[in-house]
N, C-alpha and C positions, 0 to 999 in steps of 0.2 A: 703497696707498701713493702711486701716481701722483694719487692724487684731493687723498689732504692735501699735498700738497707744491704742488700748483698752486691750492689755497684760499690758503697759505703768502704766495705769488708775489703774488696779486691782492690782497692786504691794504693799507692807505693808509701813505704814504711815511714815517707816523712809526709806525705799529706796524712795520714793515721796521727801525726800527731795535732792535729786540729780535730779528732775525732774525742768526744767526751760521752761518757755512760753511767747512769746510777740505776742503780736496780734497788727495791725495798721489797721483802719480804715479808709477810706476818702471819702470824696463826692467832685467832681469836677465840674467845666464849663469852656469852651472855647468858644474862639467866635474867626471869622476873618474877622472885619466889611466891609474890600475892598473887598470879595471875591463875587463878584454876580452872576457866573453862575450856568446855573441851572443843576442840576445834581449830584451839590458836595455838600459835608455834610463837609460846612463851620463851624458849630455849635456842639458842643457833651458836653454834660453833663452824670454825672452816679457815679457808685461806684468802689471803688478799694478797697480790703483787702488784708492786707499781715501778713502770719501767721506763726512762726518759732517757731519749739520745740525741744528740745536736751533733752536727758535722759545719766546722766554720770553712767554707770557700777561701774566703778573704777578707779584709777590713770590711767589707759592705754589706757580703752574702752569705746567710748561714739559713742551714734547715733545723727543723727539731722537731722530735715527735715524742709522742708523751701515751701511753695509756695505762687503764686501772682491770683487774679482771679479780673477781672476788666468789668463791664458791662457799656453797651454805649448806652440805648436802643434807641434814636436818628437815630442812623446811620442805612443808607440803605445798609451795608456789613456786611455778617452773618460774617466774621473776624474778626469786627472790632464790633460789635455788643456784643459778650460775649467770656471773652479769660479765660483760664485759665492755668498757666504756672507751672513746678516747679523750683525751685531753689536750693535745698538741699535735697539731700535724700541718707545719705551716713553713711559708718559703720568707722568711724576713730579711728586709733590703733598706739600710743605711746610706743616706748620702747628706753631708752635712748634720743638720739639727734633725734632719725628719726621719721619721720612722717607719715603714710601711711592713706591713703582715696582711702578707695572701693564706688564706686557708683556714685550718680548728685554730681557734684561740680563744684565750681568757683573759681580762683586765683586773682587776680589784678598783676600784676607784676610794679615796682615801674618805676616810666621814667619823664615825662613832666605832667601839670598840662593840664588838659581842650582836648588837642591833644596831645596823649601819642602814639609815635613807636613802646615804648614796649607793647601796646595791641597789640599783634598778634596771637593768639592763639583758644578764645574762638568768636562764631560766634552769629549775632547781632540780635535783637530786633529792625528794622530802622521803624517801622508804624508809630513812629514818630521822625524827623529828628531831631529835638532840644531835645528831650530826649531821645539820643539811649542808650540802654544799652546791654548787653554781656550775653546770655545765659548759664546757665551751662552745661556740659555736662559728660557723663558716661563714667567711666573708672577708671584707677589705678591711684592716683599721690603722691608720692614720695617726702621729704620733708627732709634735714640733713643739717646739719653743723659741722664746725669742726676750730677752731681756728676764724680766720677773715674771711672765706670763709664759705657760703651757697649753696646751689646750691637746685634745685627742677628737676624732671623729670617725664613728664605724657605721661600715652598712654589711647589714646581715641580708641577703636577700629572702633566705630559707630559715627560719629562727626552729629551732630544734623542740621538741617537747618535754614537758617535767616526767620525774620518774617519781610514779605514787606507787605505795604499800600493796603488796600484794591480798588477798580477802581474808585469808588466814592470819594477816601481821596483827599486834596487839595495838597497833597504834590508831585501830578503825576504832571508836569506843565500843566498848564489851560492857560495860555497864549504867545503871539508869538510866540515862535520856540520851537521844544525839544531840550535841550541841550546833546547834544554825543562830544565824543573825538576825534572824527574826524574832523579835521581843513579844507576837500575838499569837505565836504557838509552841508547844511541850509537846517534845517526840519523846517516850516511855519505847525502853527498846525491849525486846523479847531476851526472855532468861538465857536464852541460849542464840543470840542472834550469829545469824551467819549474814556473808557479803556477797553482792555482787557484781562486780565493778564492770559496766558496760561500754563499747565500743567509748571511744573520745568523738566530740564532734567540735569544727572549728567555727568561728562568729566572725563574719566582716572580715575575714582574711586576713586573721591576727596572727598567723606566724610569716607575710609575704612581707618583704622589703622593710625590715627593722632597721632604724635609724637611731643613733645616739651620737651628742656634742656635749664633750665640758671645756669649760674653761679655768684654768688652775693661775692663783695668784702669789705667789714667793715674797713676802714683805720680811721688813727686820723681825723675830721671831713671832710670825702671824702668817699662816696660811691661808686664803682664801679659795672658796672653788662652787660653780653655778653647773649647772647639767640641765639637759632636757632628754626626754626619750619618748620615741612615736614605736609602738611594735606592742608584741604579746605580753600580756600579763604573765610576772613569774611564774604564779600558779594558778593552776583552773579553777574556774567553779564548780564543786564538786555538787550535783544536786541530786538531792534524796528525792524516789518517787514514793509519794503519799500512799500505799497501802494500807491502811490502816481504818481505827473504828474509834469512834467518840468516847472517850472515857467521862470527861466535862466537856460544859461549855459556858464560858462567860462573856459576857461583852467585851467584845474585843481582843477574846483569848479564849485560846483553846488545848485543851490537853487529847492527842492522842495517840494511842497504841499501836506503835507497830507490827506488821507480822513478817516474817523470814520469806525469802530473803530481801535483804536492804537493798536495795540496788541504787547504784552511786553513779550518776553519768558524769564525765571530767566535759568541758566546755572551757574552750580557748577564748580570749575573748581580746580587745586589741582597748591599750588604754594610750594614754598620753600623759607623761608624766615631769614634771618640773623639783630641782630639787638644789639644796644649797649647804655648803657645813664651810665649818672655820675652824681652825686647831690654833689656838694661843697659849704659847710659852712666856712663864712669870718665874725663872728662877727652877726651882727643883717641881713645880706644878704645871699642868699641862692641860688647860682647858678645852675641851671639844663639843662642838655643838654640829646637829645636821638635825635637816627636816626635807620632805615633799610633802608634795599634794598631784595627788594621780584622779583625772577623770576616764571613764570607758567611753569607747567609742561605740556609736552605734543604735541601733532602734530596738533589738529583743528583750522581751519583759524579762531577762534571765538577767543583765547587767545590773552589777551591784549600783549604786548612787556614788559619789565622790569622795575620797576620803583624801586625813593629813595624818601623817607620822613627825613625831620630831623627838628628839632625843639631847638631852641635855647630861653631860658627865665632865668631872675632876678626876685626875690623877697625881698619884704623887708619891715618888722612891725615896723609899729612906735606907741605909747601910745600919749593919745590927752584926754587930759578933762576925766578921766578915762575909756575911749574906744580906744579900738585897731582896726588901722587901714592898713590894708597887700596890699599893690600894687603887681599886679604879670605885666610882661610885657615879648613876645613872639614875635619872629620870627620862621615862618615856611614857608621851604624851599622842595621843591620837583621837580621830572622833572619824567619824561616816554619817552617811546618810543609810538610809533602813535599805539591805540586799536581803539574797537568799542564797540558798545553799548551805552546807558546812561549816563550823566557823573554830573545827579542829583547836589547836592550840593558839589561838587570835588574843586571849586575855593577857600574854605577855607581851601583846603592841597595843593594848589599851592603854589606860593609867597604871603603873606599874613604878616602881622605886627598886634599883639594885644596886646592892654590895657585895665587890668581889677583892681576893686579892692574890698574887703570884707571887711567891714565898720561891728563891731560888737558895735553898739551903747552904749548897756546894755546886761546882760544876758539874757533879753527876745526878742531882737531886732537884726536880720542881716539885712544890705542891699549888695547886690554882686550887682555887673554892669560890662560887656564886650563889645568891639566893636571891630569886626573882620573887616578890610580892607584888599581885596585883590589889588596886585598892577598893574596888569596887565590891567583891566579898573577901576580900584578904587570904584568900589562896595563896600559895605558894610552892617556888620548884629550887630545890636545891641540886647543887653541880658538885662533886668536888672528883679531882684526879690527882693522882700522884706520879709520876715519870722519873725514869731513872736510866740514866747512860750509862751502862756496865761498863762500855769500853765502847774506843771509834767504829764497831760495827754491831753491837748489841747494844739494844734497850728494850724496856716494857715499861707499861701503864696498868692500871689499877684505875676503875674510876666508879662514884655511885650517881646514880640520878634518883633522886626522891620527888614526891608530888604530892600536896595534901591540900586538900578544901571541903568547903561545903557539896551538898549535893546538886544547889541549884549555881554553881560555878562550873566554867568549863574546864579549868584543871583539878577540880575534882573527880570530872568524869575518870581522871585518870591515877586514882590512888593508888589501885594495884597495878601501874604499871614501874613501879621501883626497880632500877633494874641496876645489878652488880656485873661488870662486865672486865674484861683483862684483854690486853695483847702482847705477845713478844714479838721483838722487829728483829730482822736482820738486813742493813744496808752493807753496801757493797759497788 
């Protein structure tokens, strides 16, 4: 990389002007004032840079490379401690309608706002829950159109692995039970539980030869679009080994105790997954629907059963004192068949009802706000941020995340992880 980027550099002052660069800079802190025990790294402050540069050849061919490098020097996990990711690094080639990208890349495919079906393809970023994002990954991807219709198609040969929490993060649960998808047992975690996240293992050679097809439909204000994808599930099955000792026992349910340390094995596992959304425009409303249904591939009793995601939401801007203000509002719907493992932060793609909305006060001022309720014990997780564009290279955020439920809910498990956090950017 350091070899094409200084070819890049030494190029004559009029190809330099096909040369494009943004750089973002940020210094952060978090904080999660309920979290008291000891062991976790409640706290982390540190830097993030994000660096993209494209050099265009000519009308056909351009390169572009992208990466993220974030230090935490805080924390007690060499993971979490200094990351450095890439994002783009890829030879893309135009000729006519089509599109072709050799090398790191990412897509977005278009579906629901916040909880989108149609991510299903690129594998995740989860070290932290409230801001996961989608790795890119290497391979060919394919890109055409033709009248109303679009369609894309990529092969991943090597599909890349998720990045999970290091054993110390807050986001392991730290308080009464682990939550898993198992409805016939109650893991009780130790007062003072510690992790410990063991070697990865792959299933059925779930990250070899990843495949994805959509097909995208342009109609008079109606979007349509269909996908399929054969490859690695976004994220593993995390599975907890049973240490532990009988507190109860009842028919068909069991409660029991763990002892230190948890040990978590991540398991890749290769699914097949089908999926569809529609965006319809009515005037100043904008309705969006997406769903799948993903089966695993494969014979090991570790494979969860089948499951469906679907997501149903309106939106709709109105202008106020001259700021715009966008309500989005969501239903999401899902069901499975009985798995194992983890089922971490999972009750917000259960039955769940959300209202949010993005209040742009002025050009230098947003506020977004969300509150996820799920229905089944009426937990809930509240969002709100505020952002602010000092001027065209300064800004900062302000943001809170709250969680409150029962004890026998899975976003209860997470009351005290409320967490007040800030960043100042500097682009360039």
């Amino acid at each position: 990389m350091s070899l094409v980027l200084s070819l890049l550099f030494l190029l004559s002052p009029v190809a330099q002007a096909d040369f494009d660069s943004e750089y973002k800079l940020s210094a952060f802190a978090a904080t999660m004032p309920e979290m008291k025990k000891s062991g976790v790294d409640a706290n982390q402050a540190g830097l993030l840079a994000d660096i993209s540069l494209r050099y265009k050849f000519d009308s056909h061919l351009q390169t572009q490379w992208s990466f993220v490098t974030r230090t935490n020097p805080s924390s007690r996990d060499a993971v979490e401690k200094f990351f450095i990711d890439v994002g783009e690094a890829q030879l893309t080639y135009k000729v006519g309608s089509q599109r072709w990208v050799f090398g790191y890349h990412y897509q977005a495919w278009e579906g629901t706002d916040l909880i989108n079906p149609m991510d299903m393809v690129f594998v995740k970023n989860a070290r932290d829950p409230l801001n996961m994002s989608s790795r890119s990954a290497p391979g060919v991807f394919l890109s055409d159109s033709s009248g109303v219709m679009s369609w894309d198609l990529f092969f991943i040969p090597e599909q890349r692995k998720s990045l999970l929490p290091g054993p110390r993060s807050p986001w392991w649960p730290r308080y009464m039970n682990l939550p898993v998808y198992s409805e016939s047992v109650t893991l009780l975690l130790p007062d003072d539980v510690t992790y410990d996240i063991r070697r990865d293992e792959v299933l059925n050679n779930a990250l070899k030869s990843n495949v994805a097809l959509r097909f995208q439909f342009h109609l008079e204000g109606l979007d349509l679009s269909v996908a399929g994808f054969d490859g690695s599930a976004q994220t593993p099955i995390l599975d907890p080994t049973l240490r532990a000792s009988i507190v109860e026992s009842f028919p068909g349910r069991q409660v029991l105790q763990l002892q230190n340390p948890v040990e978590i094995t991540p398991y890749y596992y290769r699914v097949r997954t089908v999926g569809g959304a529609a965006a319809w425009t009515l005037g100043s409303w904008i309705l969006r629907a997406a769903t799948q249904h993903t089966q695993p591939i494969g014979e090991s009793v570790l494979l969860p059963g089948w499951s469906d995601l679907s997501v149903l939401g309106f939106e709709r801007t109105w202008s106020w004192r001259r700021s715009d203000i966008t309500f989005i509002f969501q239903g999401v719907f899902s069901q499975r068949q009985q798995g194992q493992g983890l089922s971490m932060l999972s009750s917000l793609l259960e039955k769940a009802v959300m209202g949010g909305f993005r209040w742009a006060w002025n050009e230098k001022l947003v506020w977004f706000g969300a509150i996820f309720q799920e229905q089944k014990n009426k937990s809930f997780f509240v969002h709100q941020d505020w952002k602010w564009n000092h001027n065209d290279n300064w800004s900062s955020q302000l943001a809170l995340d709250l969680f409150n439920g029962s004890e026998d809910s899975s976003l209860g498990v997470y009351k005290k992880n409320t967490q007040i956090s800030y960043s100042l950017n500097y682009k360039f």
